[in-house]
MDAnalysis code that builds the backbone (N, CA, C; Angstrom):
import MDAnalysis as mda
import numpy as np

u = mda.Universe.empty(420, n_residues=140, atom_resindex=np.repeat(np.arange(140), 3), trajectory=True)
u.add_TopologyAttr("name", ["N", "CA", "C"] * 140)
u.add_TopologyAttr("resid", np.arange(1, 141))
u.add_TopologyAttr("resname", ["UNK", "UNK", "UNK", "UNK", "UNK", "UNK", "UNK", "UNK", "UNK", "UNK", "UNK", "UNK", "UNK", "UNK", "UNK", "UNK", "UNK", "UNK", "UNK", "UNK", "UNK", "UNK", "UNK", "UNK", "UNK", "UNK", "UNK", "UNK", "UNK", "UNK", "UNK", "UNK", "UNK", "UNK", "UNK", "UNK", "UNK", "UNK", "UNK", "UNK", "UNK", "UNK", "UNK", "UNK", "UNK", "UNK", "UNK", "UNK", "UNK", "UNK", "UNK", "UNK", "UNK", "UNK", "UNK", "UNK", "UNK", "UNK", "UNK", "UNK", "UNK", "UNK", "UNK", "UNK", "UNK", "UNK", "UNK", "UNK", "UNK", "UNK", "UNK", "UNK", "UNK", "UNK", "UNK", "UNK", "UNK", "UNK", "UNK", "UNK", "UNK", "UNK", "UNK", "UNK", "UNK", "UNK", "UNK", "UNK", "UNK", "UNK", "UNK", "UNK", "UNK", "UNK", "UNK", "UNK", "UNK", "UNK", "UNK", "UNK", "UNK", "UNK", "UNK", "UNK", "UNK", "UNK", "UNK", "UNK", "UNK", "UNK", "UNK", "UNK", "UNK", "UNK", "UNK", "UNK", "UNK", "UNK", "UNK", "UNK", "UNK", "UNK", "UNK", "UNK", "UNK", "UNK", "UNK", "UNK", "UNK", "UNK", "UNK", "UNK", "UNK", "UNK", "UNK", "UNK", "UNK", "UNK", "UNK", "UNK"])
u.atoms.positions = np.array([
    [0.821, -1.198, 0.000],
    [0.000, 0.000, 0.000],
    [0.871, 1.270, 0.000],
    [1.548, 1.543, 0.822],
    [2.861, 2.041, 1.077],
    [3.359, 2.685, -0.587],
    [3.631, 1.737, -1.480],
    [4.583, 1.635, -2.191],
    [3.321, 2.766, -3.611],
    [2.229, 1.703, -3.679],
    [1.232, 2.625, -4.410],
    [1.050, 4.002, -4.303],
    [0.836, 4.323, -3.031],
    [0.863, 5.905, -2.525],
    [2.234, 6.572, -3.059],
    [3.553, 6.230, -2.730],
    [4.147, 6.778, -2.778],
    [4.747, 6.626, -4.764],
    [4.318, 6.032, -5.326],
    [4.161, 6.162, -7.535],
    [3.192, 7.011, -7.455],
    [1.964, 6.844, -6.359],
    [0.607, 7.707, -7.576],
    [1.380, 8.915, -6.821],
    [1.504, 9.319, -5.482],
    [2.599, 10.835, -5.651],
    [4.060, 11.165, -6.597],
    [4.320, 10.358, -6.828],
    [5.789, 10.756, -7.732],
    [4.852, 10.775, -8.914],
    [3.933, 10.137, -9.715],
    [3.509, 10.324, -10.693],
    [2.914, 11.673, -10.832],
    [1.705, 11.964, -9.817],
    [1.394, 13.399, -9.807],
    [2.216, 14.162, -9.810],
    [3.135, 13.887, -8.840],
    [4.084, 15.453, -8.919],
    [4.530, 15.456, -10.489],
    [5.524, 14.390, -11.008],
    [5.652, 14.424, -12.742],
    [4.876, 15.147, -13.714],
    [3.704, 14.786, -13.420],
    [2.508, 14.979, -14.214],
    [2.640, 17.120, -13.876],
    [2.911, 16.986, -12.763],
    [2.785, 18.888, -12.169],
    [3.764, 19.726, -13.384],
    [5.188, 18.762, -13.258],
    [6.450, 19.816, -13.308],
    [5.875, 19.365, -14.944],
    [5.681, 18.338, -15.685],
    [5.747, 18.462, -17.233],
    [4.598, 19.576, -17.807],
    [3.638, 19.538, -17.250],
    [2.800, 20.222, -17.142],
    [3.287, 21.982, -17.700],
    [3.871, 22.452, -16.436],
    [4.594, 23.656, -16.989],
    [5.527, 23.865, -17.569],
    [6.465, 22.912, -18.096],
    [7.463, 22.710, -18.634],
    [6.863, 23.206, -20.130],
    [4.996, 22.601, -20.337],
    [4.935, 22.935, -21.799],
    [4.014, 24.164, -21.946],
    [4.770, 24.777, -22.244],
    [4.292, 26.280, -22.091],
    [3.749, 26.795, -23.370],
    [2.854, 27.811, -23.717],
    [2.179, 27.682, -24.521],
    [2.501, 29.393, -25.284],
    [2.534, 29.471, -26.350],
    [3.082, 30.137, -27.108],
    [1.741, 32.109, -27.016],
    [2.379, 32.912, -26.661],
    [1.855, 34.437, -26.404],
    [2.001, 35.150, -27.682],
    [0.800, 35.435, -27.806],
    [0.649, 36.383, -29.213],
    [0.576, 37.873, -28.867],
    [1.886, 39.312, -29.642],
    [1.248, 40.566, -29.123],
    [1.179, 41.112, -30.591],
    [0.158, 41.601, -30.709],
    [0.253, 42.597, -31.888],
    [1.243, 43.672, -31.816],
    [1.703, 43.888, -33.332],
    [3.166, 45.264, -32.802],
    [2.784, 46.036, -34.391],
    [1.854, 47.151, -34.095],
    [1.543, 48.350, -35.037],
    [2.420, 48.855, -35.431],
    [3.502, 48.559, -36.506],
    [4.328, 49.547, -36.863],
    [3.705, 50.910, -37.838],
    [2.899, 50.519, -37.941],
    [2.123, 51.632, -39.026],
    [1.165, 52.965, -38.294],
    [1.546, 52.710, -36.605],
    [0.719, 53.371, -35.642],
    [1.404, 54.505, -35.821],
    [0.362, 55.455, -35.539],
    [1.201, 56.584, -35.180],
    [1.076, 57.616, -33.916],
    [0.260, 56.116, -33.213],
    [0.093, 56.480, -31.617],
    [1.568, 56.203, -31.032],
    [0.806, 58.086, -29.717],
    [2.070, 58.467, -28.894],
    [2.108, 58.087, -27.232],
    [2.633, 57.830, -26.778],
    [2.611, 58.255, -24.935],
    [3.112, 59.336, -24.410],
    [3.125, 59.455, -23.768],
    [3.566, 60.484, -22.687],
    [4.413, 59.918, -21.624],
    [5.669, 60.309, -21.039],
    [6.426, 59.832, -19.891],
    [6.890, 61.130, -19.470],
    [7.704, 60.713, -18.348],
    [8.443, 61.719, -17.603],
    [9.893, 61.568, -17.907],
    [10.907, 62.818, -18.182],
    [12.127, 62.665, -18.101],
    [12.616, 62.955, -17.413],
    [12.435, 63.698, -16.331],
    [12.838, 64.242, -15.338],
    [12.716, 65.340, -15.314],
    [13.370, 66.555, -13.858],
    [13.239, 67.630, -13.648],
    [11.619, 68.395, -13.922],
    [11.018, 66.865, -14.172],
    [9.457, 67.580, -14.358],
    [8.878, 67.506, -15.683],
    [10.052, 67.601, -16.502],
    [9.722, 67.395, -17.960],
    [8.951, 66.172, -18.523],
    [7.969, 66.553, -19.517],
    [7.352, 65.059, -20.447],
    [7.903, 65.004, -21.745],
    [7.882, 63.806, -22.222],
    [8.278, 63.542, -23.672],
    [7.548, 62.286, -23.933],
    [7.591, 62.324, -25.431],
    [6.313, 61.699, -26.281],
    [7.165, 60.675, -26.818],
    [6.515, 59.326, -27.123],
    [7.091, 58.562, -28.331],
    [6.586, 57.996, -28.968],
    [6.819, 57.316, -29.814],
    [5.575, 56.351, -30.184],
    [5.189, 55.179, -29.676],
    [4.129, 54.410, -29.519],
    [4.018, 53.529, -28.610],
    [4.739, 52.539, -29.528],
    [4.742, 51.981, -30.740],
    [5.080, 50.771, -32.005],
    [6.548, 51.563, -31.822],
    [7.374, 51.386, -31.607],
    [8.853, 51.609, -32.364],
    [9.818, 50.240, -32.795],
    [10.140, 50.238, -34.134],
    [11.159, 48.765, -34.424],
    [12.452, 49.166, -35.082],
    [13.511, 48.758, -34.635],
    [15.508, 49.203, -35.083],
    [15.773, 47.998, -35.829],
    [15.897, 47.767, -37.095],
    [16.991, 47.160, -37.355],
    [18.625, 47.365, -36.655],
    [19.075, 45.938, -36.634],
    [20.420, 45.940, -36.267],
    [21.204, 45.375, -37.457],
    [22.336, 45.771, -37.456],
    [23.447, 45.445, -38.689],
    [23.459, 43.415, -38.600],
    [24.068, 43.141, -37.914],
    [23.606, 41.168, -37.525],
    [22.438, 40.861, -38.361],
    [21.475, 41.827, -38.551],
    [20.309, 40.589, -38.539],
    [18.808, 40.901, -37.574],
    [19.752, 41.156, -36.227],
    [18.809, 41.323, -35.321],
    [17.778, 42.517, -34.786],
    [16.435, 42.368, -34.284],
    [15.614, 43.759, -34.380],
    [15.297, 43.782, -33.298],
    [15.208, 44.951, -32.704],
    [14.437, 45.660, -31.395],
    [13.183, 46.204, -31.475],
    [12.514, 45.891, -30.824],
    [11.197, 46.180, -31.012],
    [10.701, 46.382, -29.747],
    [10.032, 47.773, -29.569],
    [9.784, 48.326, -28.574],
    [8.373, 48.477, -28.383],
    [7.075, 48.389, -26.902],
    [5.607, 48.639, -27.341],
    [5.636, 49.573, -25.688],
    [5.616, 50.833, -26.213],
    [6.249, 51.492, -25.124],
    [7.684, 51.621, -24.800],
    [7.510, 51.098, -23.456],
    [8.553, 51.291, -22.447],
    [9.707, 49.739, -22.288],
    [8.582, 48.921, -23.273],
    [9.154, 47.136, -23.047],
    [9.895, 46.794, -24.318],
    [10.549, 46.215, -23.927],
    [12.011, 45.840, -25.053],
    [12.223, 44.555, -25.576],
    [11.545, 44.103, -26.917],
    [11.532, 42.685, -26.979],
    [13.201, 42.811, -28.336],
    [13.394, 41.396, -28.226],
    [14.618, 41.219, -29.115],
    [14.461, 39.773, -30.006],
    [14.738, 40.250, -31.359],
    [14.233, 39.307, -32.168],
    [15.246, 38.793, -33.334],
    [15.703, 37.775, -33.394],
    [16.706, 37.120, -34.147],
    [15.912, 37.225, -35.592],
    [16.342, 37.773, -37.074],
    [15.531, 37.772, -37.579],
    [15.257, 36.008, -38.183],
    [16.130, 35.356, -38.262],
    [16.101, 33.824, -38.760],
    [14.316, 33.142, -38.000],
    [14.500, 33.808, -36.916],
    [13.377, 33.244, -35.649],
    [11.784, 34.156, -36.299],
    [11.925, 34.629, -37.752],
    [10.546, 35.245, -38.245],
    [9.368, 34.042, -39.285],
    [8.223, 34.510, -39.498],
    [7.521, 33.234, -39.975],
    [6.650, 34.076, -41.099],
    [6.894, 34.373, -41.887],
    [5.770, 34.944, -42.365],
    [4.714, 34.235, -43.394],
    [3.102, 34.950, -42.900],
    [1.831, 34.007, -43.430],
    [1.388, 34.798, -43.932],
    [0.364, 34.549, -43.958],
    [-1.659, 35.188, -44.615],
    [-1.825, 35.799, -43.435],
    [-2.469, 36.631, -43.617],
    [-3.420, 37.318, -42.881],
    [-4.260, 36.294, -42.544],
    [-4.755, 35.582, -43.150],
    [-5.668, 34.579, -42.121],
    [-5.275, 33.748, -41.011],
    [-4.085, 33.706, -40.976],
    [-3.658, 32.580, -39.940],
    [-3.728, 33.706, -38.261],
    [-4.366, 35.119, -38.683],
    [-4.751, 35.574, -37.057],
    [-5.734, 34.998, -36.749],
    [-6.473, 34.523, -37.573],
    [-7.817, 33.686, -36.976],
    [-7.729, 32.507, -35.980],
    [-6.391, 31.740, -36.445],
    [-6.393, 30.679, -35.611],
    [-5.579, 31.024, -34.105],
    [-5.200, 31.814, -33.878],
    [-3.902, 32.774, -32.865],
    [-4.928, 33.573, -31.864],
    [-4.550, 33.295, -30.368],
    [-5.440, 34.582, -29.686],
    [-4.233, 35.333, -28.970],
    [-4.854, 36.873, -29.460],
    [-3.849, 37.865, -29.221],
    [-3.904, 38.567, -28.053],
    [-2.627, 38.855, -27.301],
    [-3.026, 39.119, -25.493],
    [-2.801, 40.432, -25.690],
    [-3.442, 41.297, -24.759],
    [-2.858, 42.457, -24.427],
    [-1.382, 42.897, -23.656],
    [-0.743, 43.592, -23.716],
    [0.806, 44.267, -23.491],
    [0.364, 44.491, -21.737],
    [-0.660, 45.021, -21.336],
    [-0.641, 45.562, -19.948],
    [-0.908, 43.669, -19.265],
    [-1.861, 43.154, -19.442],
    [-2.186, 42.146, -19.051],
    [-0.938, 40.875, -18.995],
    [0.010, 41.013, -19.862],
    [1.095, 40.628, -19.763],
    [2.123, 41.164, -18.772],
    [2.195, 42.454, -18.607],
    [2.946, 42.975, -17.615],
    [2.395, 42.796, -16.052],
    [1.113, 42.995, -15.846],
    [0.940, 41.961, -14.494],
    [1.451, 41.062, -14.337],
    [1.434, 39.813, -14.955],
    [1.931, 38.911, -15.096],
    [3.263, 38.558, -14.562],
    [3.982, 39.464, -15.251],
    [5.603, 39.392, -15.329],
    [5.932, 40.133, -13.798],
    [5.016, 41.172, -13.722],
    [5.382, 42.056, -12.290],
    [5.196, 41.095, -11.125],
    [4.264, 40.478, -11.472],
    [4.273, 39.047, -10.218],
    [5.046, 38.243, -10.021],
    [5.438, 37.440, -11.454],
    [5.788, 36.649, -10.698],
    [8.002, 36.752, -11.439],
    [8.029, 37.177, -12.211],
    [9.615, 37.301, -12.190],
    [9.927, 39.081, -13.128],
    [9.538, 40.226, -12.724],
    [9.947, 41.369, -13.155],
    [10.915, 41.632, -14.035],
    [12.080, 40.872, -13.296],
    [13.694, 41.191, -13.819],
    [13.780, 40.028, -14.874],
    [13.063, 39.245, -15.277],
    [13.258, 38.114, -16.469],
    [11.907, 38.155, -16.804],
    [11.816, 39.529, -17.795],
    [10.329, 38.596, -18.335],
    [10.372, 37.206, -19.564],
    [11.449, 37.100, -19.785],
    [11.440, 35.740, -21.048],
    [11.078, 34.709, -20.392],
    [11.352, 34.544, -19.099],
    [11.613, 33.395, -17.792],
    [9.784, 33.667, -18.138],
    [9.120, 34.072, -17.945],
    [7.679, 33.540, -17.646],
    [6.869, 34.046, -19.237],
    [7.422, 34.064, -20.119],
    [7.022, 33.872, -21.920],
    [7.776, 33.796, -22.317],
    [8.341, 32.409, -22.500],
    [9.289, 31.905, -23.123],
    [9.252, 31.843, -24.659],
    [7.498, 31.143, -24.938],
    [7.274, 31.208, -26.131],
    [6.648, 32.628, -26.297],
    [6.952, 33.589, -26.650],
    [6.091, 34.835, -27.129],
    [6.686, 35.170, -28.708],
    [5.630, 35.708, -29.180],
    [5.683, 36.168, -30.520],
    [5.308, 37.582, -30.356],
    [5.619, 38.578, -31.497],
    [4.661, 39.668, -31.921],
    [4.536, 39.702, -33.414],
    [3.051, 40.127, -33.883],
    [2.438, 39.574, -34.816],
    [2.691, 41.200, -35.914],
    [3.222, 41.478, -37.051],
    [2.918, 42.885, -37.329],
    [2.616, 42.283, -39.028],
    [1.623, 43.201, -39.384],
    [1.022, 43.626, -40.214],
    [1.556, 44.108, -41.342],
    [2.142, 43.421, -42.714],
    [3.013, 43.750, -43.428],
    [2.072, 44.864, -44.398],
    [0.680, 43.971, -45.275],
    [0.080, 44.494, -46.168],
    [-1.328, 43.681, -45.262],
    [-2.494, 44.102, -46.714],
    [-3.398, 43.787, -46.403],
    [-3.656, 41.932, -46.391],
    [-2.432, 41.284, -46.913],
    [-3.060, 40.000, -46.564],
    [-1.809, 39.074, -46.504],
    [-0.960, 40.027, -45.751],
    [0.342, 38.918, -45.025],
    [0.409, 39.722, -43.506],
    [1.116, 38.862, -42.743],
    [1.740, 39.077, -41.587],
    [3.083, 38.302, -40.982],
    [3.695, 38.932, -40.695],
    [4.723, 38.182, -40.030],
    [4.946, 38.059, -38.892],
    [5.145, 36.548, -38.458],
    [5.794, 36.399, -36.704],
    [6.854, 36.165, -36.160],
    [7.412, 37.316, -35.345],
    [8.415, 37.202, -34.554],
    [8.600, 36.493, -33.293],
    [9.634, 35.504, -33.092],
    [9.814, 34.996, -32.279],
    [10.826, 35.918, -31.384],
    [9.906, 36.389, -30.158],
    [10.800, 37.350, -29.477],
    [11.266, 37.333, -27.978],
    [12.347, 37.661, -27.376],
    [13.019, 37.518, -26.264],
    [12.337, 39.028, -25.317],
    [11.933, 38.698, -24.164],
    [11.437, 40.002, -23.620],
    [12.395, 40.357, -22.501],
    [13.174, 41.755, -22.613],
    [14.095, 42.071, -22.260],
    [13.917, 42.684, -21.156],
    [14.351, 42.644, -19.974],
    [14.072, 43.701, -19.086],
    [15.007, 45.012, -19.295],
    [14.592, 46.156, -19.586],
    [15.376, 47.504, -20.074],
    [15.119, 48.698, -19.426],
    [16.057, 49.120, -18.885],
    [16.046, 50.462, -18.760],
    [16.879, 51.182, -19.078],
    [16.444, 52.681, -19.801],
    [17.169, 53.609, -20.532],
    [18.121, 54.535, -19.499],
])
């Protein structure tokens, strides 16, 4: 009896850790075509504007892509590009609702808790491409 109890607990616990091990892939939309602004503080009192969509090519290959204040990093090899229809099958999260998230439970690593994340941007009217992206913790 003993021995049963103690498989169906090692099995459950197994069953726990694989469980989160398979983590499930985060969709954000990234408007480069926006030409929405924010507002922040720079100090001494001062505000300054930016755009909320900002994206850098890098000489490598690699792109920065900014939604706000958050800093994702994207290998370009790690891009997929489709149809516009394939947003149908994809559900897309919001940027703030993600940052709860991250503020809970690891701040200083947001990749550590969206490992799989993408952002989805809008080439033309009937492609899109997905980035497979690293979420950076940044400050300027």
């Amino acid at each position: 009896m003993k021995n049963l109890v103690l498989h169906l607990s090692l099995f459950l616990i197994s069953q726990n850790v694989l469980s989160q091990t398979n983590e499930k892939n985060t969709y954000l939309i990234f408007d480069n075509l926006s030409n929405q602004t924010y507002s922040f503080e720079i100090g001494n009192g001062k505000i300054g504007t930016e755009k909320i969509f900002r994206k850098e090519k890098k000489k490598e290959g690699n792109i920065k892509f900014y939604i706000k204040k958050e800093m994702f990093l994207s290998n370009k090899k790690q891009s997929d590009t489709c149809t516009i229809d394939n947003l149908k099958n994809i559900k897309v999260s919001k940027i703030e609702d993600l940052k709860k998230d991250v503020n809970k439970i690891n701040p200083l690593y947001p990749y550590e808790v969206f490992p799989n994340l993408y952002l989805v941007e809008k080439i033309n009217d009937s492609t899109i491409v997905k980035y497979k992206v690293k979420w950076q913790y940044y400050i300027e």
